[in-house]
N, C-alpha and C positions, 0 to 999 in steps of 0.2 A: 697313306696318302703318297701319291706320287711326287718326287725332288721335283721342284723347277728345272733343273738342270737335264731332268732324265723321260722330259714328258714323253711317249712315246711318238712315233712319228714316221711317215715313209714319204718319200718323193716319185713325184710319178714322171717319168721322161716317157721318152721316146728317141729310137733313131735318125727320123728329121722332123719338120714339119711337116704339118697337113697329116700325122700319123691318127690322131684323135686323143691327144694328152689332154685335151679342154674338155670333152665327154666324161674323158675316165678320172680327172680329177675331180669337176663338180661332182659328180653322180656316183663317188667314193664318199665324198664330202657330206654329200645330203643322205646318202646312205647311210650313215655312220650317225650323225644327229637323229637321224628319223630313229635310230637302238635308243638314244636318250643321251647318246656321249657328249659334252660339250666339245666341239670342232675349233681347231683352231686354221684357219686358210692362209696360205703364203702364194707367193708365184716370184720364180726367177725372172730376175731382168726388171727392167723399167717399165713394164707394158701397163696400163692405169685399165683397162677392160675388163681382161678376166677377172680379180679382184672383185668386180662388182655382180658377176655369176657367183663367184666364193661366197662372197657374203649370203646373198639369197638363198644358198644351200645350207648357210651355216649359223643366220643369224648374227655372226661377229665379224668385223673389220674386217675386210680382204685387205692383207700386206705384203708388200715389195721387199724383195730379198736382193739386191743388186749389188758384188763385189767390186763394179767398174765404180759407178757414185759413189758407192759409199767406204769402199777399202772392206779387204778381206777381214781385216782385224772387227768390225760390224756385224758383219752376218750373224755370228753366234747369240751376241748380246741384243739384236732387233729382234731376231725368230723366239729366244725366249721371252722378253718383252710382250710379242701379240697370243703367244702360247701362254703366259700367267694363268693360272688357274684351269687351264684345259684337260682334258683325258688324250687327246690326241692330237695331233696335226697332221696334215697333209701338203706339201710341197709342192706346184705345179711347175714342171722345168718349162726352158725357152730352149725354143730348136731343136735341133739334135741334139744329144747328150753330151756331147763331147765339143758342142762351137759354141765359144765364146765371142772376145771382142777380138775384131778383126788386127794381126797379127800382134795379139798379146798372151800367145800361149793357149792355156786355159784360164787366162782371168775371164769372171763373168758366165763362166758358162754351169749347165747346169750340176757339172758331173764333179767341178770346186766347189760349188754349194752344198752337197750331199756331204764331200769330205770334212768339209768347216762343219757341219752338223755332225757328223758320225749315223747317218742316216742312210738304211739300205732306199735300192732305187726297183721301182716296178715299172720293166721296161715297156710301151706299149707298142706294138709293134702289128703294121698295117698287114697282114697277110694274104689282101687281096689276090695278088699274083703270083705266090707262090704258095713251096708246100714245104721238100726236103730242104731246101735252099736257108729253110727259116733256122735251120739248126747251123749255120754256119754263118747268120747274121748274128746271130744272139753268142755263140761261140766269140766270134767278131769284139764282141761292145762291153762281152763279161770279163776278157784276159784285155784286152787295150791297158787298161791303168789297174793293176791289183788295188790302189787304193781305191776304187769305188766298187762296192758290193752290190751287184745286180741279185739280188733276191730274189724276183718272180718273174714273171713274163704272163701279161693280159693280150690276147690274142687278137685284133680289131678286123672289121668287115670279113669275117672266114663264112664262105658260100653255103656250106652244107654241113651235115653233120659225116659224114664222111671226109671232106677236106676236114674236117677238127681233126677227126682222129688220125689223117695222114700227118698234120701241124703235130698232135702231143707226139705219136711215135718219135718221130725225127727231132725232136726235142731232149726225148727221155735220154740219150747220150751226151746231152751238154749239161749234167748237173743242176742246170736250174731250174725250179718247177712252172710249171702254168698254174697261175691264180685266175684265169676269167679267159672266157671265151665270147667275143660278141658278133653277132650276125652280121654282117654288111646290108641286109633287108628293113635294116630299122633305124631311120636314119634318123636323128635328131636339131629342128631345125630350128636355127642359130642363123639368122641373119646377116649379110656380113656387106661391106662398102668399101671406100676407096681407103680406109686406113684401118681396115680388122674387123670383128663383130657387131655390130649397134648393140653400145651400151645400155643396160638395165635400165636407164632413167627415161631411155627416150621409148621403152617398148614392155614397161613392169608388170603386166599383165601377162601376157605374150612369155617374156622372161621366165615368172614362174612356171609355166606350165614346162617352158624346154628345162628347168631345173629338174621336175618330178619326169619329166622322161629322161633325162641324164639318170637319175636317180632307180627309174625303172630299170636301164636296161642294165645296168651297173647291179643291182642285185636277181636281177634274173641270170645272170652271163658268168658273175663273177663267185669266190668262195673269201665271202666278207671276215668269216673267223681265221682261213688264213693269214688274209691280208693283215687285218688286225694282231695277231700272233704276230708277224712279222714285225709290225710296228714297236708292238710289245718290248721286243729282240733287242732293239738298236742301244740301251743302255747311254749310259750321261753323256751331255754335248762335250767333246775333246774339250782340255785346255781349261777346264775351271770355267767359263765365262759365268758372266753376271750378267744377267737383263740391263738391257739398255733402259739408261732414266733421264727424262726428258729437261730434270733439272728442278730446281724448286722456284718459286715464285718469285723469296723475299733472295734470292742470290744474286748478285753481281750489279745493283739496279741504286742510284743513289739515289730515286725515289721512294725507296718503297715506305717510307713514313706516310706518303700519301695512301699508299695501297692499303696500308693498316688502315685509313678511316673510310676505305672502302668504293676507292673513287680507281676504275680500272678504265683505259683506255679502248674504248671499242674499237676489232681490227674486224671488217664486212671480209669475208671471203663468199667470191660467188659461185655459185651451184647451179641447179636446174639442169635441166635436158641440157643447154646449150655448154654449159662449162662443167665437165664431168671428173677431167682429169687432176686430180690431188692425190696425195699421198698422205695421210690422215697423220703420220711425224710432226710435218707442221703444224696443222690447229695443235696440237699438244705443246711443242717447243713453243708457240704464240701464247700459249696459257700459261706455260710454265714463266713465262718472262714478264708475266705480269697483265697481259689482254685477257677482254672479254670477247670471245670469240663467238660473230653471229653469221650466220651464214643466209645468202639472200639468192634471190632469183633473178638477172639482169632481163628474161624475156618476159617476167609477169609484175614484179614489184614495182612499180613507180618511183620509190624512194627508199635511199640507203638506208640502214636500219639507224634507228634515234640515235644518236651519239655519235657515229661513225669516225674516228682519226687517223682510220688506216686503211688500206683498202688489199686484198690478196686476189687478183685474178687467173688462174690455173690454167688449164688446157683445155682442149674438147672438140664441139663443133660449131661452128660461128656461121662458119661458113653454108652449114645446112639452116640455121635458122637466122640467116640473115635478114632477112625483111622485119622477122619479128624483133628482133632486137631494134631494126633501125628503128619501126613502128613504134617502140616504148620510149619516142621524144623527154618526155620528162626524168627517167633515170640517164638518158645518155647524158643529158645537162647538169645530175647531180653528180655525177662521175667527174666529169671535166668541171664543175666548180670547185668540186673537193680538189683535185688535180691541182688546177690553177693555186689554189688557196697554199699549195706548197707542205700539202698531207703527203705524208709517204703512201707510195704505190708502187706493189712488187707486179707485174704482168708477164706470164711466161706464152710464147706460143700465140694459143687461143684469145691471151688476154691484150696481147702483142696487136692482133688483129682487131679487135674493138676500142683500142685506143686510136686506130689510125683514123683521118676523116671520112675513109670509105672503105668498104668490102665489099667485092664485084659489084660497084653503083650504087649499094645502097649504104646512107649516111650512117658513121657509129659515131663514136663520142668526141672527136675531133681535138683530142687531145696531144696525138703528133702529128705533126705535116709529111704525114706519109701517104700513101695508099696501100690495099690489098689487093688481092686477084687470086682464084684457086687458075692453077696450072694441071697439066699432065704428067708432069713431074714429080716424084718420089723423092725428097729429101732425108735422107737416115741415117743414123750413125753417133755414135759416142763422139762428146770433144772435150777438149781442155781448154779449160777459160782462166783468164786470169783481168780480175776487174780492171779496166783502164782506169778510172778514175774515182774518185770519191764519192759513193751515193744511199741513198736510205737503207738498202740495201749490205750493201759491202763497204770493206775502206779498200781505196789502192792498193792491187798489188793483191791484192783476196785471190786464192786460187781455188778454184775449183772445177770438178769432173759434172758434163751436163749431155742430154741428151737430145736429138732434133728428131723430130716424125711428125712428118706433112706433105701438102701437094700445094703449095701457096707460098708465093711471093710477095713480100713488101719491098715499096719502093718510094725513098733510097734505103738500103736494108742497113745503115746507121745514120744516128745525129752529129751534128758537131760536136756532143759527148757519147760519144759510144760506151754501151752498156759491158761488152767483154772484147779482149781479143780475145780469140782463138788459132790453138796452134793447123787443126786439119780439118779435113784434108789438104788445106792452102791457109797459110797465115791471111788473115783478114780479122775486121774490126765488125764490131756486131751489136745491135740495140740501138738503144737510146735511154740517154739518164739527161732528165731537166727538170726543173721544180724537183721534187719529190720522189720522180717516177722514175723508175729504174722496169724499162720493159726490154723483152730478147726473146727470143725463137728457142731459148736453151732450157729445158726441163731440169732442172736439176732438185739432189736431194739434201733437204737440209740437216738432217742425222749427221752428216759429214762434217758439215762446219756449223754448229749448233750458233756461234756466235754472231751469224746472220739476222735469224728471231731476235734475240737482244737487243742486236742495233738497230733494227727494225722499231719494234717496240719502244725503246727508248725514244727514237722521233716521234712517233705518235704522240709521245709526252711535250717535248719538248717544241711539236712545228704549230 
């Protein structure tokens, strides 16, 4: 039996985006399940999308690997955490291999990721427009940091079978091997909009199929016993780590006599097409603190689920399925009566925008006297927060690392309690926290400061 510690594993980068790391790691991923392996799926950085291609290839929780949110000291003990009991994993990096968080080094990026695992990396690498040129990119990316071990090179969109074999020659002089060669003729299509691929939930039909051609072209192109071998190779995560554990129930809680006779706090987290974006930490750290974690549809459910004391609203797309949200009159009402009634409500983003009285004209829950509007503007970028004030959520003074992606404005984009300052890129004040609700534009991860869910959870007891 394989250590926890030592599951085997590779990370698939690339030298920037748009190289096809999202191809070669699904279709590595379904590959490798379709042998019978149990797959474990990760993805650098904050992105909530791919994760939900991993999953469909892998059947288990696609997870976020992120050194910015969560602090490098995390990575080790999250990645074994979703690897428990797996034969392999597979890593999908962010961007280029080498860019991280903007002027912080390499924190965050994918090639710290790989080192904090001891995990070789399979570079993919676009070879459209070149041929000799490719042995002095790969030369390039293998000597940059001796601490990351470029292992293989997957060769992506190469014309012919004559440019392959001009790509391996001019390779065979840079030591590292080619693991997989794929056509540029076979393209695989993954739909994509104003903030990345359309998620799994809102196209799961669809979805599958681009999985089993991920998956097709990935073992027709590539030599899966290498890859695997390679995997094999990488031996125990640096450093001793221990799986990250989400905590036990009956811990820290001067309830839990209650919990003993069985009486748990219901915290609704919502889902559907429209709210996609979660990080599956949470429902876990909401369980472990004592909730009963039910998860609900805001576009099709009418009503919160039975018991409801808490409410977690995530990310997503609001903004595409706006009408149908306005159109569900009876859950926007039970939203905002739970609200009013002074229940805890965490809303990030997506959740941000269905609290406000309106998104582009049409009604959501009128919970802050705000409005929304999608824009043509690109908001992105890591920030540092530090809670202004006391709320279901956080106490004063809570610091933490969160992240923005969007094309929408709210306005005014704080309340008279604002939800976080933040320091950049310009010190400003952010959210809103009244009654209960604690909503902001900031994605953030709760692995980091676990003691969020607790305080959390504990209102729901107590409001």
């Amino acid at each position: 039996m394989t250590s926890p510690s030592s599951v085997p594993r590779l990370v698939v980068a690339a030298p920037s985006s748009g190289s096809g790391k999202t191809t070669v790691a699904t279709g590595l991923m379904a590959a490798f399940a379709a042998r019978g392996l149990a797959v474990s799926p990760h993805k650098v950085g904050p992105d909530y999308i791919d994760p939900g291609y991993h999953a469909l290839a892998t059947g288990r929780t696609g997870r976020n690997l992120d050194a910015y949110l969560c602090g490098p000291e995390l990575i080790a003990p999250l990645f074994l955490h979703g690897a428990r009991g797996c034969d392999l994993a597979v890593v999908e990096g962010v961007m280029g291999l080498y860019d991280g968080a903007a002027g912080e080094g390499e924190l965050a990026s994918t090639a710290q990721v790989a080192k904090l695992l001891g995990a070789p990396v399979v570079l993919v690498v676009d070879a459209s427009a070149q041929s000799r040129s490719v042995a002095a990119l790969v030369h390039g990316f293998a000597s940059w940091d001796p601490g990351v071990r470029i292992g293989g090179v997957i060769l992506n969109k190469v014309g012919s079978d004559r440019h392959e074999a001009l790509l391996r020659e001019a390779l065979e002089s840079c030591g590292v091997p080619v693991l997989g060669a794929l056509r540029r003729a076979e393209p695989v299509n993954v739909p994509s909009r104003h903030l990345g691929l359309v998620p799994v939930a809102e196209r799961r039909a669809a979805a599958v199929d681009s999985v089993v051609a991920m998956a097709d072209l990935v073992v027709r192109g590539c030599d899966l016993e290498a890859l695997e071998a390679l995997a094999r190779g990488a031996g125990a995560v640096p450093g001793g780590a221990a799986p990250w554990t989400p905590g036990s129930p009956t811990h820290d809680h001067p309830s839990r006599s209650v919990e003993r006779r069985g009486s748990k706090p219901v915290v609704a987290i919502a889902g559907g097409e429209a709210f996609t974006f979660s990080y599956a930490e949470h429902a876990e750290l909401l369980a472990a603190a004592g909730a009963e974690v039910v998860t609900f549809d805001p576009v099709r459910d009418e009503r919160l689920p039975e018991g409801t004391r808490g409410l977690v609203i995530g990310g997503g797309f609001p903004e595409v399925y706006a009408g149908e949200l306005s159109a569900n009159e009876p859950l926007r009402k039970a939203v905002a009566e739970l609200a009013y009634s002074g229940a805890p409500v965490a809303a990030e983003c997506a959740g941000l925008l269905y609290l406000c009285r309106e998104l582009d004209g049409q009604s959501m829950c009128g919970v802050l006297d705000a409005t929304a509007r999608m824009t043509d503007r690109l908001t992105l970028g890591y920030r540092d927060a530090v809670a202004v004030g006391d709320s279901a959520l956080a106490a004063a003074g809570t610091r933490m690392r969160g992240h923005e992606f969007h094309r929408t404005v709210v306005e005014p984009g704080a309340g008279a309690a604002p939800a976080w300052g933040v320091r950049a890129p310009v010190r400003r004040v952010e959210g809103f926290v009244q009654h209960g609700v604690h909503a902001s534009y900031l994605h953030t991860h709760w692995a980091s400061e676990p003691g969020v869910a607790r305080r959390f959870v504990e209102r729901c007891r107590t409001s």
